[in-house]
N, CA, C and O of each residue as an XYZ file, in Angstrom:
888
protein
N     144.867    109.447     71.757
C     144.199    110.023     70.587
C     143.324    109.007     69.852
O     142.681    109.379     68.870
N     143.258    107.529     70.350
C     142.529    106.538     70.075
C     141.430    107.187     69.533
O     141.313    107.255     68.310
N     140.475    107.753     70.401
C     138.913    108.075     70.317
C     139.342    109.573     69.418
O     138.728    110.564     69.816
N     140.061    109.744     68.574
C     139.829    111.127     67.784
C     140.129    111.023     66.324
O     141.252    110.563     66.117
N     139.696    111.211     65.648
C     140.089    111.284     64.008
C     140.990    111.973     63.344
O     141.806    112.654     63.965
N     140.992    111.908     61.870
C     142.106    113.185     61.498
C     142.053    112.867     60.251
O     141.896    111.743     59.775
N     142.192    113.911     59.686
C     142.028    113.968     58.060
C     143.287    114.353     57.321
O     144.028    115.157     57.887
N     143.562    113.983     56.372
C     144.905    113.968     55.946
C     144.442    114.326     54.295
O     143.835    113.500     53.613
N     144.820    115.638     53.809
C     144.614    116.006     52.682
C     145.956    116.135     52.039
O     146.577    116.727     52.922
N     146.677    115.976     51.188
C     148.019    115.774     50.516
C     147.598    115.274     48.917
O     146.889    114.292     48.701
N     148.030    115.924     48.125
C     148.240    115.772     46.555
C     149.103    114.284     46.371
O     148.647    113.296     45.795
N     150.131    114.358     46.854
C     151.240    113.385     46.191
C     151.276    111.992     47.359
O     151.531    111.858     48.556
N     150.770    110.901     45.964
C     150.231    109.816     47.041
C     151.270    109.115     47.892
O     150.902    108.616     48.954
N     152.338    109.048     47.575
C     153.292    108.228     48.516
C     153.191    108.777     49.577
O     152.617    108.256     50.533
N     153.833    110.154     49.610
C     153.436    111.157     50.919
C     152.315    110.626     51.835
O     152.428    110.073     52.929
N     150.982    110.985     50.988
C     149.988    110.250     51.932
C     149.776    109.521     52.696
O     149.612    109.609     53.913
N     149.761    108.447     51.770
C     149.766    106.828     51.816
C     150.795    106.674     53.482
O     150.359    106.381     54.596
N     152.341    107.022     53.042
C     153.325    106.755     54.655
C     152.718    107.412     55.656
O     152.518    106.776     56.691
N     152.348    108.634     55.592
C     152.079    109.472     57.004
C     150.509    109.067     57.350
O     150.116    109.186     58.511
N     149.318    108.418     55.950
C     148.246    107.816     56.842
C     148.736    106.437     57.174
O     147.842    105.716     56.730
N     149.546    105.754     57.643
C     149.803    104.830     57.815
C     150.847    105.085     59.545
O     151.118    104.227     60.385
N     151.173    106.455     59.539
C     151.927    106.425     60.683
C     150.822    107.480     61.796
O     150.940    107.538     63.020
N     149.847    108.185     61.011
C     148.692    108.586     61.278
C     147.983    107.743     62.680
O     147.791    107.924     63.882
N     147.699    106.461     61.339
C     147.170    105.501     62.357
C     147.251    104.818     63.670
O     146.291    104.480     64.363
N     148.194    104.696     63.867
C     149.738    104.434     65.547
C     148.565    104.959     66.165
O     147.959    104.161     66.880
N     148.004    106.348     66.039
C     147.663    107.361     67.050
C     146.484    107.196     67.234
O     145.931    106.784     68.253
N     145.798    107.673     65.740
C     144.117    107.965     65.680
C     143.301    106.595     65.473
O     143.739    105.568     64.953
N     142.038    106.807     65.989
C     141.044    105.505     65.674
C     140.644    105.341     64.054
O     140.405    104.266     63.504
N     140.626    106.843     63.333
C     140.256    106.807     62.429
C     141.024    107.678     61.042
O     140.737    108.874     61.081
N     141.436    107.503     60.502
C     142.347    108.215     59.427
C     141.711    108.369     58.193
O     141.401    107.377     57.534
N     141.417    109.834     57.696
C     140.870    109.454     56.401
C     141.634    110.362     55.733
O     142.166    111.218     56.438
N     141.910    110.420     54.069
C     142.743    110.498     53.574
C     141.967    111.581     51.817
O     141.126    111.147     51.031
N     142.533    112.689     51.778
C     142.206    112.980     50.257
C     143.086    113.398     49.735
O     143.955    113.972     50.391
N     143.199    113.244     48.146
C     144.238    114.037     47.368
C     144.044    115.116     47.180
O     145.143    115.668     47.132
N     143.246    115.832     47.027
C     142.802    117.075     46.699
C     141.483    118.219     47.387
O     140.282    118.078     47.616
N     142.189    119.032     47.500
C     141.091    120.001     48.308
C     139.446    119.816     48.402
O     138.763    119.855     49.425
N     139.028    119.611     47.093
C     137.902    119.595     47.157
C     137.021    118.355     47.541
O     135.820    118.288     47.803
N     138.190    117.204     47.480
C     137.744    115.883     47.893
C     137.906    116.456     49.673
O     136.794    116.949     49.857
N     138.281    116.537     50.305
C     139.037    116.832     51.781
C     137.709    117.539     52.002
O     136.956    116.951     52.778
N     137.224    118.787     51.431
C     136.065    119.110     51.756
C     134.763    118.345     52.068
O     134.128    118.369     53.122
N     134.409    117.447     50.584
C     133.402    116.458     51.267
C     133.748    115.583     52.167
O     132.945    115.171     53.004
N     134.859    115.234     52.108
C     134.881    114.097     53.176
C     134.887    115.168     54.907
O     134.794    114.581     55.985
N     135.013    116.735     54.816
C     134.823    117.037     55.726
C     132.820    117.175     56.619
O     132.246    117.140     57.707
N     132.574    117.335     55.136
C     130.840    117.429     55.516
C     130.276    116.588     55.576
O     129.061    116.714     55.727
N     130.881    115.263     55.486
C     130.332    113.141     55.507
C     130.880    113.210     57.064
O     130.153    112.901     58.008
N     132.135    113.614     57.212
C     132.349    112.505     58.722
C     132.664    113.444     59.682
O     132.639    113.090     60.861
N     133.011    114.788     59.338
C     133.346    116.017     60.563
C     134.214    115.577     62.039
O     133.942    115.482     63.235
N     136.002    115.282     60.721
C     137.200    114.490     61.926
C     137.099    115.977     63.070
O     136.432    117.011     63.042
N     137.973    115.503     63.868
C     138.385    116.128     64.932
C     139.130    116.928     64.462
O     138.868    118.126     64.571
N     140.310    116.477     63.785
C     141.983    117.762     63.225
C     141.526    117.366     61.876
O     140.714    116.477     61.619
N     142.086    118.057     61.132
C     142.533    117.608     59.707
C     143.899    118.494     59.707
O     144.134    119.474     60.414
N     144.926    117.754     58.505
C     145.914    118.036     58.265
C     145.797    118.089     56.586
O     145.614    117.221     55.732
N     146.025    119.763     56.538
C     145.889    120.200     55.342
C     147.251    120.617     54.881
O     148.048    121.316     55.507
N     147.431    119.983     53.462
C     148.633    120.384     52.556
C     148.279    121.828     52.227
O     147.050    121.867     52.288
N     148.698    122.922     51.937
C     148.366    124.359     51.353
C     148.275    123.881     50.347
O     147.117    123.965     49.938
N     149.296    123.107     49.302
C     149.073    123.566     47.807
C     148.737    122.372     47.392
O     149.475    121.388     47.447
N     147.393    122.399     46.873
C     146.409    121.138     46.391
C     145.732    121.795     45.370
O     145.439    122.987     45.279
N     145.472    120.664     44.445
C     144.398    121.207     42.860
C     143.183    121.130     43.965
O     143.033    120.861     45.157
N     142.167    121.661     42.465
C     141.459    122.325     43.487
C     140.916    123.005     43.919
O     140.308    123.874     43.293
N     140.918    122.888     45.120
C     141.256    123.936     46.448
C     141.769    123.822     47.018
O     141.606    122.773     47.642
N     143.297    125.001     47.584
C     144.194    124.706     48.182
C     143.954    124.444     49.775
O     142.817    124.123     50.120
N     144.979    124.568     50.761
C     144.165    124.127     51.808
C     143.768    125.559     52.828
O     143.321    125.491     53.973
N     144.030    126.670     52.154
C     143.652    127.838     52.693
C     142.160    128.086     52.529
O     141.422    128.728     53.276
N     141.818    127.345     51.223
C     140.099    127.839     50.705
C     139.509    126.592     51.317
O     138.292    126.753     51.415
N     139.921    125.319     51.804
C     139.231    124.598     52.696
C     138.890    125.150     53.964
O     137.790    125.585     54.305
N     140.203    125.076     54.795
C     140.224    125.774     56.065
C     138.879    127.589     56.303
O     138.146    127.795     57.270
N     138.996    128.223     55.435
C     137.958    129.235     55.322
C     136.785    128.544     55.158
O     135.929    128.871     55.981
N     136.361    127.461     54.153
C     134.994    127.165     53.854
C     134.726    126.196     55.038
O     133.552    125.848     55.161
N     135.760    125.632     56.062
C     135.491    124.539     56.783
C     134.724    125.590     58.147
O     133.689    125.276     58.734
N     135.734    127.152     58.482
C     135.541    128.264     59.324
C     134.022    128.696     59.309
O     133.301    128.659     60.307
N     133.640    129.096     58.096
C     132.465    129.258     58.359
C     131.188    129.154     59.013
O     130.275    129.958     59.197
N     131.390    127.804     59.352
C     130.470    127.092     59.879
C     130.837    126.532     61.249
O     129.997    126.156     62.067
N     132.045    126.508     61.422
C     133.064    125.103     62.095
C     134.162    125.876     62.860
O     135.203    126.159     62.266
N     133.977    126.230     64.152
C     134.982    127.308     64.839
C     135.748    125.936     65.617
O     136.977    125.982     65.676
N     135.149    124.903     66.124
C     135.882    123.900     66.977
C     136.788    123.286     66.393
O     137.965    123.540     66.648
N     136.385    122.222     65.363
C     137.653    121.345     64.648
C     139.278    121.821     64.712
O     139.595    122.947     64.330
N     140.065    121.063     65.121
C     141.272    121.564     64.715
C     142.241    121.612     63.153
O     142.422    120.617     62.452
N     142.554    122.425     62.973
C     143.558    122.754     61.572
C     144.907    122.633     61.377
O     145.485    123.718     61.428
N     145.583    121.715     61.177
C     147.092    122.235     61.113
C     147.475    121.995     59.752
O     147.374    121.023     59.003
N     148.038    123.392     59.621
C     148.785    123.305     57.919
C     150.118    123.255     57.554
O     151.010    123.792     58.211
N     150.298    122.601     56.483
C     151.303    121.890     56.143
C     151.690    122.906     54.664
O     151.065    123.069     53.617
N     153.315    123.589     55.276
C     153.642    124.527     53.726
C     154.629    124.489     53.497
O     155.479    124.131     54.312
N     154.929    124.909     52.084
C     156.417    125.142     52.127
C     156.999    126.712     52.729
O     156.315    127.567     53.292
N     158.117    126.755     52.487
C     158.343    128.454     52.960
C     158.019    129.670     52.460
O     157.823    130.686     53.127
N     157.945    129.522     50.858
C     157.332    130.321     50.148
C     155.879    130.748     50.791
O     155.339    131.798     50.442
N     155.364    129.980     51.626
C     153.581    130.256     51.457
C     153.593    130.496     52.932
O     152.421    130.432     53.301
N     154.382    130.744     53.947
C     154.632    131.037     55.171
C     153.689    132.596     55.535
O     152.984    132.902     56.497
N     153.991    133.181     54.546
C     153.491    134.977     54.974
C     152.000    134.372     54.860
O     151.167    134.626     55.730
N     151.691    133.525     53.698
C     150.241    133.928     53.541
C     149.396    133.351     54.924
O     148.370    133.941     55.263
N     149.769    132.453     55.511
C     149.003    131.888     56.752
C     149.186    132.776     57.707
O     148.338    132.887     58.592
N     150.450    133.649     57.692
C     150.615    134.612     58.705
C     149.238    135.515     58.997
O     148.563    135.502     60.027
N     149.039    136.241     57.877
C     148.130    136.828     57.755
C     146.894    136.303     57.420
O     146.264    136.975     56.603
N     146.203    134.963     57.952
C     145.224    134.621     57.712
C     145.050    134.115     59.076
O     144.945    132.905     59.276
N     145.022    134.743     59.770
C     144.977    134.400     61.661
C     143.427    134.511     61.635
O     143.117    134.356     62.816
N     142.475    134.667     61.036
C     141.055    133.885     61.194
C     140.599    132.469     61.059
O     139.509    132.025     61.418
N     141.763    131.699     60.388
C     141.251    130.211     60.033
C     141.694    129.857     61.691
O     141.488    128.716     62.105
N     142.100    130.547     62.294
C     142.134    129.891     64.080
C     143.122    128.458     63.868
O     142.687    127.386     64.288
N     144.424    128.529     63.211
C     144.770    127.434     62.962
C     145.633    126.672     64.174
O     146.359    127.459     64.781
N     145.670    125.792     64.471
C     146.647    125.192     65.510
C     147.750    125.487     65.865
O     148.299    125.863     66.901
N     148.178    125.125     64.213
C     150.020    125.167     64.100
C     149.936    125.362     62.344
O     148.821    125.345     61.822
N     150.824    125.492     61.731
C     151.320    125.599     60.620
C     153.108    124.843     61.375
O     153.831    124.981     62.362
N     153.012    123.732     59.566
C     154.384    123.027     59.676
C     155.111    122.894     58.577
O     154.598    122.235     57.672
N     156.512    123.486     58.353
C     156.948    123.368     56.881
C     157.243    122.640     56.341
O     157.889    121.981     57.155
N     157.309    121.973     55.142
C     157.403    120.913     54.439
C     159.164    120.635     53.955
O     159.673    121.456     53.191
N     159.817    119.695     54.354
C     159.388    118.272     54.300
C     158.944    118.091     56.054
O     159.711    118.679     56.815
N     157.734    117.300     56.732
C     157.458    117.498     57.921
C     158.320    116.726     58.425
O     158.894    115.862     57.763
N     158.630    117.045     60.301
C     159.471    116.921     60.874
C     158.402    115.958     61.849
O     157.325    116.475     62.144
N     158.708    114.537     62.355
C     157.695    113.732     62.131
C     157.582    114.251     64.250
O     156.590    113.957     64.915
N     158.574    114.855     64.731
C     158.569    114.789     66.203
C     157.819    116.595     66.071
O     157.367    117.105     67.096
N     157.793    117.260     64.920
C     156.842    118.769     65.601
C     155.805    118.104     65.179
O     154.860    118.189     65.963
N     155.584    117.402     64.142
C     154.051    116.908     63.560
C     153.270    116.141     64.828
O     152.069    115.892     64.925
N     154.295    115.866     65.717
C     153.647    114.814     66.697
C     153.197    115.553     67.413
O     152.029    115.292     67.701
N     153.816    116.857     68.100
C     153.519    118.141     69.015
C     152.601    118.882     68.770
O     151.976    119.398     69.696
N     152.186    119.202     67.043
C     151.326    119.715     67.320
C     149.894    119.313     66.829
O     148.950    120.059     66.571
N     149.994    117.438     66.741
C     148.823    116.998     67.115
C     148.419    116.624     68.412
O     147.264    116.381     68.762
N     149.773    116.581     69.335
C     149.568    116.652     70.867
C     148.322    118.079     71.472
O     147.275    118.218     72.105
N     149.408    118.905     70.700
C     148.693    120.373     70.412
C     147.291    120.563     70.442
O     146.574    121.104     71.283
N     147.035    120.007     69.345
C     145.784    119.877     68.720
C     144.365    119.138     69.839
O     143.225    119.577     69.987
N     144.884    118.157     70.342
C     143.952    116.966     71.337
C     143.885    118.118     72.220
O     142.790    118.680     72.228
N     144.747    118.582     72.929
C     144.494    119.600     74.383
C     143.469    120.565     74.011
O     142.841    121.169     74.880
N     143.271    120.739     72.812
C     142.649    121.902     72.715
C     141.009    121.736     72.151
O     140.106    122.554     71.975
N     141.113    120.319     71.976
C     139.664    119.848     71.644
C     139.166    119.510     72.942
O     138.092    119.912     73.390
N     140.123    118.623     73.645
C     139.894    118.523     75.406
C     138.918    119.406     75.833
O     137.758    119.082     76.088
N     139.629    121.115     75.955
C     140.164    121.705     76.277
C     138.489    122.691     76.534
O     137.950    123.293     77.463
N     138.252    122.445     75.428
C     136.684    123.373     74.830
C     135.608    122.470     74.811
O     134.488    122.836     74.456
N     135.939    120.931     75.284
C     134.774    119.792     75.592
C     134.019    119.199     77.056
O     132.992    118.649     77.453
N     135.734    119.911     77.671
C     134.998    119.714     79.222
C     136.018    120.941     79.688
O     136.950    121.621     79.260
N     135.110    120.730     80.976
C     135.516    122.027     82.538
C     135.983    121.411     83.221
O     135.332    120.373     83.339
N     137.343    121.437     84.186
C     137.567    120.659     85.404
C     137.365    121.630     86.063
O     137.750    122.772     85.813
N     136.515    121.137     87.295
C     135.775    122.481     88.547
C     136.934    121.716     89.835
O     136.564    120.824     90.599
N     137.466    121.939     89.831
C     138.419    121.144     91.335
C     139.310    120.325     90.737
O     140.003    120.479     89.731
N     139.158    119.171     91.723
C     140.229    118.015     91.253
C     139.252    116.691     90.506
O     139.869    115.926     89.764
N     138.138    116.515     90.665
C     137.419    115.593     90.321
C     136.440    115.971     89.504
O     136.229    115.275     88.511
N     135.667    117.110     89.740
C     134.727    117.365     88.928
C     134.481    117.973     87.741
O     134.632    119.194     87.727
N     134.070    117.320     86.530
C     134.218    117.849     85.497
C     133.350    117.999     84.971
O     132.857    116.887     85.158
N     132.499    118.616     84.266
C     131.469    119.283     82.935
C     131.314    119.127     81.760
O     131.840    120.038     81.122
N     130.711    118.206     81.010
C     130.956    117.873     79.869
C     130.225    118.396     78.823
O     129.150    117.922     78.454
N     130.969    119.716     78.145
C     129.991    120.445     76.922
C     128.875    119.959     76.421
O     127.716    120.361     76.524
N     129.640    118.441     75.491
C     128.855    118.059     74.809
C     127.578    117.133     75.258
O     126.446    117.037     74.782
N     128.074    116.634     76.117
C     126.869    115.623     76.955
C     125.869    116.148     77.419
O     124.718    115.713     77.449
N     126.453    117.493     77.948
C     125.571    118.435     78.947
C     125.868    117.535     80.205
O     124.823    117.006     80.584
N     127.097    117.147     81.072
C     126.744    116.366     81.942
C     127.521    116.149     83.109
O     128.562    115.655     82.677
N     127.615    116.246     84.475
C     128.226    116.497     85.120
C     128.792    115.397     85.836
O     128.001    114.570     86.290
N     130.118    115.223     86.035
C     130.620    114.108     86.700
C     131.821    114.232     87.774
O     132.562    115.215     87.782
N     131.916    113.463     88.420
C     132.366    113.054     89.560
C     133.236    111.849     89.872
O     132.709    110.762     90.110
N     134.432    111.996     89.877
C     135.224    110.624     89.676
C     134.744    109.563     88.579
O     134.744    108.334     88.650
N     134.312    110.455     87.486
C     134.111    109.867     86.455
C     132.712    109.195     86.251
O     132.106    108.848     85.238
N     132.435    109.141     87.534
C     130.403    108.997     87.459
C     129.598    110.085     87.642
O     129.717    110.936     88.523
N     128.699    110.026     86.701
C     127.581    111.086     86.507
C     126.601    111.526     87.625
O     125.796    110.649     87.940
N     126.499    112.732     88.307
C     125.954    113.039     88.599
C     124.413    113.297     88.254
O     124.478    113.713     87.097
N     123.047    113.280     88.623
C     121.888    113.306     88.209
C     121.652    114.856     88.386
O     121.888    115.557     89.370
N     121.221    115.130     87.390
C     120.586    117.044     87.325
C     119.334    117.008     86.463
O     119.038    116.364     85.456
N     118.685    117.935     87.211
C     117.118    118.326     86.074
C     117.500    119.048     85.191
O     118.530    119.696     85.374
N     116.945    119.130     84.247
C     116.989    119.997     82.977
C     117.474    121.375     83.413
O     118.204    122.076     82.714
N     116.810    121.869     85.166
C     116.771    123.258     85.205
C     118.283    123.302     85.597
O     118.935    124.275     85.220
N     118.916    122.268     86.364
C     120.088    122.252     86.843
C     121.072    122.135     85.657
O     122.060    122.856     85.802
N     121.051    121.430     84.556
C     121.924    121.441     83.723
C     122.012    122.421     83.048
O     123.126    122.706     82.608
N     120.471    123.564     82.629
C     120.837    124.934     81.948
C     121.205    125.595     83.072
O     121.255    126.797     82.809
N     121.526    125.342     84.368
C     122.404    126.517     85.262
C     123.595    126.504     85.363
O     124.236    127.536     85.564
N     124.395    124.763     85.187
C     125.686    125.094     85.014
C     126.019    125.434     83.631
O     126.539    126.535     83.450
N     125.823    124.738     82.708
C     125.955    125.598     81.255
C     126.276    127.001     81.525
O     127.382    127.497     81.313
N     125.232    127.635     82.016
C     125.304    128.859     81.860
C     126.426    129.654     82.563
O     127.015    130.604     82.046
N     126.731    129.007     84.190
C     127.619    129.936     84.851
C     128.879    128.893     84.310
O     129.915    129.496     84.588
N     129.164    127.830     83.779
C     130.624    127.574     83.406
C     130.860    128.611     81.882
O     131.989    129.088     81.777
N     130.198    128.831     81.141
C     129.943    129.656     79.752
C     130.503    131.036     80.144
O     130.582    131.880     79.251
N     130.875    131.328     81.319
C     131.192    132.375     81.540
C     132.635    131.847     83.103
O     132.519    132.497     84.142
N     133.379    131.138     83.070
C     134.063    130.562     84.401
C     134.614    131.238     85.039
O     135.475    131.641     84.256
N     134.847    131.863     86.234
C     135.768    133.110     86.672
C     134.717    134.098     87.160
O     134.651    134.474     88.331
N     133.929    134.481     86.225
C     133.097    135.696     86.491
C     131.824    135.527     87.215
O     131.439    134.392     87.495
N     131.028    136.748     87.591
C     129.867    136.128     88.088
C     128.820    136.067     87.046
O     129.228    135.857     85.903
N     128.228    136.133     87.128
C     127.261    135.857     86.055
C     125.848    136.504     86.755
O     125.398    135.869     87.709
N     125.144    137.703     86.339
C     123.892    138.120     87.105
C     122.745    137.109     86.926
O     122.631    136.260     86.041
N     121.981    137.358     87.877
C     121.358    136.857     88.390
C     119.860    136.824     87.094
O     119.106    135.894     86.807
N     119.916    138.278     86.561
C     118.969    137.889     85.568
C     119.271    136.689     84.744
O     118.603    135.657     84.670
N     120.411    136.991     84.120
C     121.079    136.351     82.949
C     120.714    134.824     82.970
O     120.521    134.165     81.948
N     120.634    134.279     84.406
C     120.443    132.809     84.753
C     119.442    132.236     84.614
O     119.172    131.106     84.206
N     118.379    133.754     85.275
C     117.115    133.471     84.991
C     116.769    132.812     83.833
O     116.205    131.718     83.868
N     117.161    133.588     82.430
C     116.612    133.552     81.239
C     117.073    132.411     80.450
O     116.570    131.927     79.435
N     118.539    131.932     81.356
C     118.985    130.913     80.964
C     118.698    129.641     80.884
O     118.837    128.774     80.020
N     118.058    129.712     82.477
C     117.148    128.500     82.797
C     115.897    128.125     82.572
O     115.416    127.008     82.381
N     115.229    129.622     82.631
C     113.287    129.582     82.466
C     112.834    130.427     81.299
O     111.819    130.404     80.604
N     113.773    131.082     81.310
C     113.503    131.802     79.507
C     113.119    133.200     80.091
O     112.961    133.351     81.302
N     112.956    134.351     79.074
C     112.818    135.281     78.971
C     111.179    135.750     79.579
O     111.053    136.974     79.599
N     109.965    134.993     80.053
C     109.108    135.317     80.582
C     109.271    135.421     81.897
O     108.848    136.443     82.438
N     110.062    134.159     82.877
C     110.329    134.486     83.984
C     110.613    135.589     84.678
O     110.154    135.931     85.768
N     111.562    136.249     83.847
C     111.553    137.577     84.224
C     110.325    138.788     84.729
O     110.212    139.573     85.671
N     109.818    138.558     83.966
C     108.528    139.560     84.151
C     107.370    139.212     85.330
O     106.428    139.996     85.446
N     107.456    138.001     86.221
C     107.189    137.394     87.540
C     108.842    137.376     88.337
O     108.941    136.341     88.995
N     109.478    137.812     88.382
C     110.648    137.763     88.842
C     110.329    137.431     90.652
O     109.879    138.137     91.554
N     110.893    135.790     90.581
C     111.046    135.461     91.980
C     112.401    135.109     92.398
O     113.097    134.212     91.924
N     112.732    136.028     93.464
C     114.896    135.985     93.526
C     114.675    134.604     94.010
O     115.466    133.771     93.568
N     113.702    134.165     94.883
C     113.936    132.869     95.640
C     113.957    131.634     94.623
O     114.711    130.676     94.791
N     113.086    131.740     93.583
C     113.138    130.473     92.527
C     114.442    130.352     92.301
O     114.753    129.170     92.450
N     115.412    131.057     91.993
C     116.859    130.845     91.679
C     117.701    130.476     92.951
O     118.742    129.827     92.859
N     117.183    130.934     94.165
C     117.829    130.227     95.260
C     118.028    128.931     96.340
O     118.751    128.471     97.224
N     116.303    128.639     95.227
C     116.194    127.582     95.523
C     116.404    126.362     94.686
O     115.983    125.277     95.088
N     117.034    126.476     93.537
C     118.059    126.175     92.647
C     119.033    125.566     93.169
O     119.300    124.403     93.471
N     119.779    127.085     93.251
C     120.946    126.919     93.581
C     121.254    126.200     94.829
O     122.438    125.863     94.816
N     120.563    125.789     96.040
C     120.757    124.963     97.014
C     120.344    123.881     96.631
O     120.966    122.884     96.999
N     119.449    123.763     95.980
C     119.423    121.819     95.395
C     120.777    121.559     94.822
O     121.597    120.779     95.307
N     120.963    122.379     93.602
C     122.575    121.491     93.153
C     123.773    121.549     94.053
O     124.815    120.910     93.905
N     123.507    122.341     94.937
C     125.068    122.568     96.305
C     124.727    121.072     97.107
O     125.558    120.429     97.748
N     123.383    120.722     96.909
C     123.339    119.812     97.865
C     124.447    118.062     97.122
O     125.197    117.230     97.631
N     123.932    118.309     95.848
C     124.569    117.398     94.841
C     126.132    117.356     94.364
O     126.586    116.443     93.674
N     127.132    118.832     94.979
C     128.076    118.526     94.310
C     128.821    118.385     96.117
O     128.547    118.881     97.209
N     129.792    117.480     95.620
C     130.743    117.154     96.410
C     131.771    118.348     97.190
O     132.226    118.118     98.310
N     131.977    119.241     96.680
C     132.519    120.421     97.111
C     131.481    122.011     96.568
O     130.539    122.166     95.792
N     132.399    123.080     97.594
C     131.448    124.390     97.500
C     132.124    124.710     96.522
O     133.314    124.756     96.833
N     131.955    124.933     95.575
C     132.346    125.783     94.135
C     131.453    126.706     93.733
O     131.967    127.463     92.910
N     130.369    126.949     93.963
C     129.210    127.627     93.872
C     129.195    128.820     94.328
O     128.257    128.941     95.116
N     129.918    129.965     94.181
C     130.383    131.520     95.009
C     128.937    132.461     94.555
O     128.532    132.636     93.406
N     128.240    133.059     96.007
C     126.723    133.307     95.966
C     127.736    135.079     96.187
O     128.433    135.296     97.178
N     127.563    136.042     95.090
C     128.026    137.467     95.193
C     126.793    138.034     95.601
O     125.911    137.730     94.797
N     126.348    138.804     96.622
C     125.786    138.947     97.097
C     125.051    140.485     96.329
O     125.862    141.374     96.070
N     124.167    140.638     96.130
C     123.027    141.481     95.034
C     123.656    141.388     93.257
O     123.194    142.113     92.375
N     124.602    140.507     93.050
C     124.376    140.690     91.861
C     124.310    139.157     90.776
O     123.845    138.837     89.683
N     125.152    138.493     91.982
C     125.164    136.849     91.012
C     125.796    135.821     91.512
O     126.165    135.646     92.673
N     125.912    135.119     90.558
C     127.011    133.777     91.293
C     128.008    133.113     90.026
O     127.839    133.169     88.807
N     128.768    132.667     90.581
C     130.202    132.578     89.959
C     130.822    130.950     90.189
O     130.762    130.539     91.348
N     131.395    130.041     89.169
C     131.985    128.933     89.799
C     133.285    129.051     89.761
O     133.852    129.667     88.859
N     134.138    128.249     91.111
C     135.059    128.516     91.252
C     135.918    127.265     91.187
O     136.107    126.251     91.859
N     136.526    128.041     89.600
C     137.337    126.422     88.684
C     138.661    126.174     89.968
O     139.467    125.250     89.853
């Protein structure tokens, strides 16, 4: 969890203070607020990976963070920290997409689980493993191979985007089009420009993962 951050919002500073201090063991970076609305800016300055929100903070508690953080922000992870009293209300707030919810006083071996929790699932939505070696990297846009990068043209990198954005399924053949050359291509529609695509990057990946459905699309096979 070296390379991941985490935000630690808590009212009562001792609290803080010990758990960003045992925080640290884990994360590269720990940042720390007393109060909701501080936790907020420091969410729109440095945009951690998790934050760990107390519910009941002056303020804003950590339910009106987590919503104002949602808005904008479907990836980051959330885990909230309550007492039992405030248990129903997170129940029914299954839109903040939260990790885990943990009751207070925290239990330092679930707190650990479900920031274990938490990493898999940032993993999880950052890269594709296509086999045993090859992986896809959201954010890079970038494809690798025992951990070295494969070289792709622009047209090749909006083609896997597009058919991993959909993994399992096929994906038509227009859809790729528009994905790769935009919405005019279409209207010159050449099936071969896409097939001749698709055999340049087969030539580049190390295994056939590339499933050609025959009149309607193609599909990768995680």
């Amino acid at each position: 969890m070296k390379n991941l951050s985490i935000l630690y919002a808590e009212d009562e500073e001792l609290t803080r203070v010990n758990y960003a201090k045992y925080l640290s063991r884990m994360f590269g970076s720990v940042l720390q607020a007393s109060d909701g609305e501080e936790a907020f800016e420091i969410y729109q300055k440095h945009s951690p990976d998790i934050l760990l929100l107390d519910i009941d903070m002056p303020k804003y508690d950590g339910l009106e963070v987590a919503k104002r953080i949602r808005q904008n922000d479907k990836k980051c992870r959330i885990i909230m920290l309550t007492a039992i009293k405030d248990v129903e209300k997170l129940i029914l707030a299954t839109e903040l997409n939260l990790t885990k919810y943990l009751t207070k006083p925290i239990n330092r071996q679930k707190l650990k689980e479900a920031l274990t929790l938490a990493k898999e699932q940032i993993e999880e939505h950052s890269v594709c493993h296509i086999g045993d070696e090859l992986v896809w990297d959201f954010e890079k846009k970038e494809l690798l191979y025992k951990n070295l990068p494969i070289k792709l043209t622009k047209f090749e990198r909006a083609f896997f985007e597009k058919i991993l954005s959909k993994k399992g399924q096929v994906v038509p053949q227009e859809e790729l089009i528009v994905a790769v050359w935009g919405e005019d291509e279409l209207l010159k529609y050449n099936p071969d420009k896409l097939k001749d695509l698709v055999k340049r990057v087969r030539k580049k990946l190390p295994c056939n993962c590339i499933e050609n459905i025959y009149s309607l699309g193609y599909k990768i096979k995680i």
